[in-house]
VOBA-1610 file (N, C-alpha, C; in pm, whole numbers, padded with zeros to 5 digits, always signed):
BEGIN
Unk+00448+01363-00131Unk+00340+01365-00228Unk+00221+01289-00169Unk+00113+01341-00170Unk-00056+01281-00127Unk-00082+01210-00239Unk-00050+01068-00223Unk-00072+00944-00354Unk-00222+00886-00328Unk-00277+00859-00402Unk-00394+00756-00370Unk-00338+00619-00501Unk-00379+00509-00404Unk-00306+00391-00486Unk-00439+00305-00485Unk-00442+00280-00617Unk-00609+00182-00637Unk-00486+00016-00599Unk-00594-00062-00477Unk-00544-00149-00445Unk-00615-00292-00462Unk-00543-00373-00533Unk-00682-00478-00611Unk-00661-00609-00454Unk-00564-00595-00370Unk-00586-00711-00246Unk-00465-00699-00152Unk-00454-00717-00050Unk-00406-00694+00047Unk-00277-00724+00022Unk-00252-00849-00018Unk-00138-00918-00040Unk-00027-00857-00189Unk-00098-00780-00236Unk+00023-00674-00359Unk+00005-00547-00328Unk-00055-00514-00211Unk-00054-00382-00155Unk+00092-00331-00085Unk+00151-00484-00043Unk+00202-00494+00091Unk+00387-00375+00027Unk+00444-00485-00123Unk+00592-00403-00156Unk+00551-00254-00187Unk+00404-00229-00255Unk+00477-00098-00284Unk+00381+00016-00206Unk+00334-00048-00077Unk+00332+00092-00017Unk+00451+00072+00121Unk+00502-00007+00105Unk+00618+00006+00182Unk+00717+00103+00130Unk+00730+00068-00012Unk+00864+00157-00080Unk+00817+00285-00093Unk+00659+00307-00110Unk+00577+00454-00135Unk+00631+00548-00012Unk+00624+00487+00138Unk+00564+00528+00213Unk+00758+00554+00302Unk+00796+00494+00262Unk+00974+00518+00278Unk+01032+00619+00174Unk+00994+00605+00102Unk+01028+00743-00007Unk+00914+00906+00024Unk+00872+00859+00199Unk+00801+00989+00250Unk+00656+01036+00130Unk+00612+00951+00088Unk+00508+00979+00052Unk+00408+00946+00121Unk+00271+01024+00148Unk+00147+01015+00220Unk+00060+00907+00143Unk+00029+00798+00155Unk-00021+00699+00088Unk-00175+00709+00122Unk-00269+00666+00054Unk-00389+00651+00080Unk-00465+00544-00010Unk-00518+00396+00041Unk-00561+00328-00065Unk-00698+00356-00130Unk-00726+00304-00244Unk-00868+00253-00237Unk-00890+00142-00350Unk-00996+00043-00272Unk-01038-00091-00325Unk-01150-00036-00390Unk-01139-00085-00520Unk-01240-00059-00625Unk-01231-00161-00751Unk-01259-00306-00732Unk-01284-00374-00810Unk-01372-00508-00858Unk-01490-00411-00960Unk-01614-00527-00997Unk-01549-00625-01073Unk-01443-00643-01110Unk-01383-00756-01183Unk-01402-00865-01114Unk-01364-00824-01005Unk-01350-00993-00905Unk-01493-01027-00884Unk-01446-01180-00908Unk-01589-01282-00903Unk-01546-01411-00827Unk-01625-01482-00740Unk-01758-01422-00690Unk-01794-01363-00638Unk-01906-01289-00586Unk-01874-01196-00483Unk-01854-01233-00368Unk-01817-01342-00290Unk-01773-01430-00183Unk-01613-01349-00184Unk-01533-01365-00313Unk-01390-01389-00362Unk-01372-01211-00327Unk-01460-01143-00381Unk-01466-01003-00343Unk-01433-00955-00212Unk-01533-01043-00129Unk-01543-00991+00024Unk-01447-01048+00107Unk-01367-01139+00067Unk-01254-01200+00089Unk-01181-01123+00104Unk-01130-01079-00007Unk-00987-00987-00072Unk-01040-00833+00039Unk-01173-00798+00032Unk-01179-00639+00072Unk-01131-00659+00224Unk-01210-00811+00318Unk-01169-00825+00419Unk-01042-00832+00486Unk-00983-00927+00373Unk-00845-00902+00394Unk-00726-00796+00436Unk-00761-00710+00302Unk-00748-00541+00305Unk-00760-00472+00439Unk-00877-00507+00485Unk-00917-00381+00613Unk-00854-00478+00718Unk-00808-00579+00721Unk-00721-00597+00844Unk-00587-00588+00845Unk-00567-00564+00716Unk-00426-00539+00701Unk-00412-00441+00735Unk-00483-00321+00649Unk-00521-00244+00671Unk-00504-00110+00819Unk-00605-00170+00886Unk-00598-00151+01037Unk-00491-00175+01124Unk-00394-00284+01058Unk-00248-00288+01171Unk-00137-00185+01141Unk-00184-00099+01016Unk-00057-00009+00948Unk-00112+00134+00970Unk-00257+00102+00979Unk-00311+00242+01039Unk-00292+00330+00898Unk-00345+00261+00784Unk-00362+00310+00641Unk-00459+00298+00636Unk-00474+00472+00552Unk-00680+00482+00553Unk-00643+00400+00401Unk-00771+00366+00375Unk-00822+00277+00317Unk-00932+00361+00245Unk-01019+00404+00131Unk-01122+00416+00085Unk-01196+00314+00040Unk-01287+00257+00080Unk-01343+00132+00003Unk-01472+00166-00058Unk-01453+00138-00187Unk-01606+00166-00289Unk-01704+00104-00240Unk-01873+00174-00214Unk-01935+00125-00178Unk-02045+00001-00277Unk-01984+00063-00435Unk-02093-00016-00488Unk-01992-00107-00527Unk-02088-00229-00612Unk-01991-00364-00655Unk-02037-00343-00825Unk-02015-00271-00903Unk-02070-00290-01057Unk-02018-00422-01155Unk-02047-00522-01107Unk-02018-00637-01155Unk-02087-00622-01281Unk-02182-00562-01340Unk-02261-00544-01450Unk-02187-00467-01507Unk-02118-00373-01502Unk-02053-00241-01561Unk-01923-00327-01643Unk-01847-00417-01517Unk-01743-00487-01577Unk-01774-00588-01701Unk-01881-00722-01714Unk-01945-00752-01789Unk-01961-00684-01885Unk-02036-00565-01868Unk-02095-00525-02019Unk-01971-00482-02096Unk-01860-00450-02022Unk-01709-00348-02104Unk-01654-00463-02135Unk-01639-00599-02082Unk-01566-00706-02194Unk-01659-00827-02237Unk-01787-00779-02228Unk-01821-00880-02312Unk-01822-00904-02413Unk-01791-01028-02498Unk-01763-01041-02625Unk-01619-00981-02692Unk-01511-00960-02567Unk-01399-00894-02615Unk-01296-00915-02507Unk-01322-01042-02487Unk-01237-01166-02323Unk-01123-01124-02402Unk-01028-01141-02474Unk-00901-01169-02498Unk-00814-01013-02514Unk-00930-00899-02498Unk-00888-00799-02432Unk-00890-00708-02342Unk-00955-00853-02232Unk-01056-00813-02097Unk-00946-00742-01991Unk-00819-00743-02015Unk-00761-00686-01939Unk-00748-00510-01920Unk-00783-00469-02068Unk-00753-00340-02093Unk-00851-00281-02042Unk-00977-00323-02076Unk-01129-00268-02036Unk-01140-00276-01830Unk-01044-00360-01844Unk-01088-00397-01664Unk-00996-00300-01597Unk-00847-00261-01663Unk-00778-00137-01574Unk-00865-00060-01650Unk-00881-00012-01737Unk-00939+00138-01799Unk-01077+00138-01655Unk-01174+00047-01602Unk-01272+00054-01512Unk-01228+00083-01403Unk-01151+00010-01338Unk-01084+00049-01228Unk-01029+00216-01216Unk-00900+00198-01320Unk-00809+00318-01291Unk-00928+00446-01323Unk-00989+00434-01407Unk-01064+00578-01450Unk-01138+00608-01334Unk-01186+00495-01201Unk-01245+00550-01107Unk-01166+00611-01016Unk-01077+00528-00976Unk-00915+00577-00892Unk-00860+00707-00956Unk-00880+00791-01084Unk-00821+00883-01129Unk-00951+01013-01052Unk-01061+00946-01115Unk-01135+01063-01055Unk-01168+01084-00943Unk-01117+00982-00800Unk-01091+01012-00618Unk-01055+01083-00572Unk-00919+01038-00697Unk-00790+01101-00675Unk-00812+01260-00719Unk-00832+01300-00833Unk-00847+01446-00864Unk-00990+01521-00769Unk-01085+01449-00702Unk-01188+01502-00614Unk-01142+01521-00477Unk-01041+01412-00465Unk-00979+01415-00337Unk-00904+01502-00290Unk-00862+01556-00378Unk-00711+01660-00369Unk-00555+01618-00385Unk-00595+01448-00453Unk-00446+01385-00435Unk-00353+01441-00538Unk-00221+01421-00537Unk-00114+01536-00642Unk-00095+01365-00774Unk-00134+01238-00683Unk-00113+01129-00824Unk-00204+01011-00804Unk-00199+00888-00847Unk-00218+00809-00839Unk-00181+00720-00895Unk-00179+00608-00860Unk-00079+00456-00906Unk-00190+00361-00852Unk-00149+00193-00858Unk-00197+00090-00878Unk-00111-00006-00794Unk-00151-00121-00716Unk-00068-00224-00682Unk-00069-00359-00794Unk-00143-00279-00913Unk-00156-00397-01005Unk+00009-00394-01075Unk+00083-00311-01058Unk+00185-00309-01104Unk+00294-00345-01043Unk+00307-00422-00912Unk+00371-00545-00840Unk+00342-00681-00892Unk+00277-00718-01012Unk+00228-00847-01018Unk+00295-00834-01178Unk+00384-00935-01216Unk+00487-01008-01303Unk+00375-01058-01392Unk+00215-01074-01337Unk+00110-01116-01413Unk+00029-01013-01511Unk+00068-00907-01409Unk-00034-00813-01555Unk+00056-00774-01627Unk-00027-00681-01731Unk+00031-00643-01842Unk+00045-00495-01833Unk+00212-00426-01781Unk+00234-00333-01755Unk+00235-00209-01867Unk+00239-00255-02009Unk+00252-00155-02086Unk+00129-00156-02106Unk+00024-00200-02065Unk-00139-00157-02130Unk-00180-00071-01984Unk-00114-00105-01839Unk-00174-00037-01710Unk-00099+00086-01732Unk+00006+00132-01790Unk+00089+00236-01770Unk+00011+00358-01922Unk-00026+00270-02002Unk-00073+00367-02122Unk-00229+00421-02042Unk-00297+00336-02000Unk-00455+00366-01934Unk-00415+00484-01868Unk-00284+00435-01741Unk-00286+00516-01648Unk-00246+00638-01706Unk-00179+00670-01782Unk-00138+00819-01837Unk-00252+00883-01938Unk-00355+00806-02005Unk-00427+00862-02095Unk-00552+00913-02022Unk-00557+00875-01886Unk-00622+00941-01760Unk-00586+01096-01643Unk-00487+01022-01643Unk-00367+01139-01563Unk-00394+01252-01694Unk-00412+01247-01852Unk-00478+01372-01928Unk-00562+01383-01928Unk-00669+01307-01906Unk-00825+01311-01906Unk-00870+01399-01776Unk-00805+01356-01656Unk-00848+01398-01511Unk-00757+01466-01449Unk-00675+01556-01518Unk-00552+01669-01495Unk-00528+01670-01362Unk-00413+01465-01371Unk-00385+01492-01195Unk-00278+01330-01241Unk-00135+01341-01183Unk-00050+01267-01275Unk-00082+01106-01253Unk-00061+01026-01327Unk-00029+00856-01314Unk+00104+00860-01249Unk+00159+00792-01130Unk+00282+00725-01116Unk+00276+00624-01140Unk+00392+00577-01256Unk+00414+00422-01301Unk+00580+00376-01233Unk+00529+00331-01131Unk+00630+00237-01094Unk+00627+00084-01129Unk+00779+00048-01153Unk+00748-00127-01187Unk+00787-00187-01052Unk+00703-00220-00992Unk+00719-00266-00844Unk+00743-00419-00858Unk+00763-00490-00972Unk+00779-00647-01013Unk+00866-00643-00929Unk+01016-00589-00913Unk+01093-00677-00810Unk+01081-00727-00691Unk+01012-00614-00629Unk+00909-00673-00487Unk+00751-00785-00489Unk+00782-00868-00595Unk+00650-00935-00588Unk+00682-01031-00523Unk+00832-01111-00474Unk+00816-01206-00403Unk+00875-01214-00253Unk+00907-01085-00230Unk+00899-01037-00145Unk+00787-00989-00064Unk+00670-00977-00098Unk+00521-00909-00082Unk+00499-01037-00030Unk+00498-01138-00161Unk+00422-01281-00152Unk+00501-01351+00027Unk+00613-01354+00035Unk+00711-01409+00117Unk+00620-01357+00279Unk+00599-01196+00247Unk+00564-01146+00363Unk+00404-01159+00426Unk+00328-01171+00283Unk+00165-01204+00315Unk+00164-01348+00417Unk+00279-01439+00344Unk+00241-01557+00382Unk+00240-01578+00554Unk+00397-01477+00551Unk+00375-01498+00695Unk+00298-01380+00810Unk+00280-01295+00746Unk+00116-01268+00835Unk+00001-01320+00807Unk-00062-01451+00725Unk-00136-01515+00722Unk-00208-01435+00686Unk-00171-01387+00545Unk-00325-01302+00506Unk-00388-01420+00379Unk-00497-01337+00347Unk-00542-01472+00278Unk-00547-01382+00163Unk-00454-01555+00062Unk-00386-01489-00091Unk-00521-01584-00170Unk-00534-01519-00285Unk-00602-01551-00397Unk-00565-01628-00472Unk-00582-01731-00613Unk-00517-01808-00646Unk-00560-01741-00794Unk-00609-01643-00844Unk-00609-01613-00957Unk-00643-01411-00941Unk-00615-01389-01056Unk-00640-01240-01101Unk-00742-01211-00999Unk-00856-01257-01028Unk-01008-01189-00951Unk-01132-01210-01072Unk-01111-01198-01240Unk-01220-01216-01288Unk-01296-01371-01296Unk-01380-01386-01365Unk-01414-01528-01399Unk-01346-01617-01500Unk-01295-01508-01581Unk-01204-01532-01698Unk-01077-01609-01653Unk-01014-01531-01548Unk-00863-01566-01516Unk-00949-01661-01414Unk-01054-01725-01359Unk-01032-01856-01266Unk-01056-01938-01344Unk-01111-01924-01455Unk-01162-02043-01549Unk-00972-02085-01620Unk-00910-01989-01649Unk-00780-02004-01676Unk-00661-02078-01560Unk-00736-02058-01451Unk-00660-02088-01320Unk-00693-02251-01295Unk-00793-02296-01282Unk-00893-02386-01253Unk-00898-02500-01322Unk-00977-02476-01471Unk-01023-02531-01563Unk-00927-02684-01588Unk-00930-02771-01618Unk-00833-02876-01682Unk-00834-02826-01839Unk-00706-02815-01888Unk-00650-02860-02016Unk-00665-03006-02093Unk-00759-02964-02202Unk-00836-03081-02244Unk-00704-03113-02380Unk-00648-03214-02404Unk-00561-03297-02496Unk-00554-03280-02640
//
């Protein structure tokens, strides 16, 4: 199967295009996310990506624009359900690559991370896969998350310490006031 997998950083890319790509599927990424802030933290993670990238000899699509405004305006004033608005941005772009591209699905490496919220990425991803008549694969790739993590560390890729928005570093960061 010709998959395109929206990939939010190098380091949760790593379990499930291993298992993609052993189960003989043709993998193809692409980085597409204005969530992440700052844009320092952005160019980090994309850099990361393309050197990983380049040693596996995985094409890579990387979005050329950064709509940090687009992400903003879809949760502002609606943080405590900034997660839904931020896959619905992502995946709805990854759905329509994928159906321009000629791919037969598409999936997410956000669904290796024990941190998101898999029943809101798996409903987006299917209410798209009808929107853009081209399927969602929902795999729960959680068991390989510390396995991924185990393996980033030791190719020294450089891991993130939060989600990517401003929201989740202020959650990451911030001190807990008494």
């Amino acid at each position: 199967m010709k998959l395109l997998m929206h990939v939010c950083c190098g380091p949760c890319a790593l379990y499930p295009l291993q298992v993609l790509r052993d189960e003989g599927h043709e993998v193809h990424g692409y980085f597409f996310n204005p969530n992440i802030h700052p844009f320092s933290e952005y160019n980090r993670r994309r850099d990361a990506l393309k050197a990983y990238a380049d040693t596996e000899a995985w094409p890579v699509i990387y979005a050329r624009e950064y709509p940090v405004e687009e992400y903003f305006r879809r949760v502002a004033y609606r943080e405590t359900e900034r997660c839904s608005f931020c896959h619905l941005l992502r995946l709805e772009r990854a759905a329509g690559v994928a159906k321009r591209g000629g791919y037969d699905a598409f999936t997410t490496t956000l669904l290796v991370s024990p941190f998101q919220k898999h029943d809101t990425i798996r409903e987006v991803g299917e209410i798209l896969a009808g929107k853009y008549g081209i399927s969602f694969m929902y795999r729960d790739f959680r068991t390989g998350f510390k396995e991924g993590v185990k393996r980033s560390k030791e190719l020294g890729m450089y891991r993130q310490q939060y989600c990517g928005c401003v929201y989740s570093e202020k959650e990451r960061y911030a001190r807990k006031k008494n």
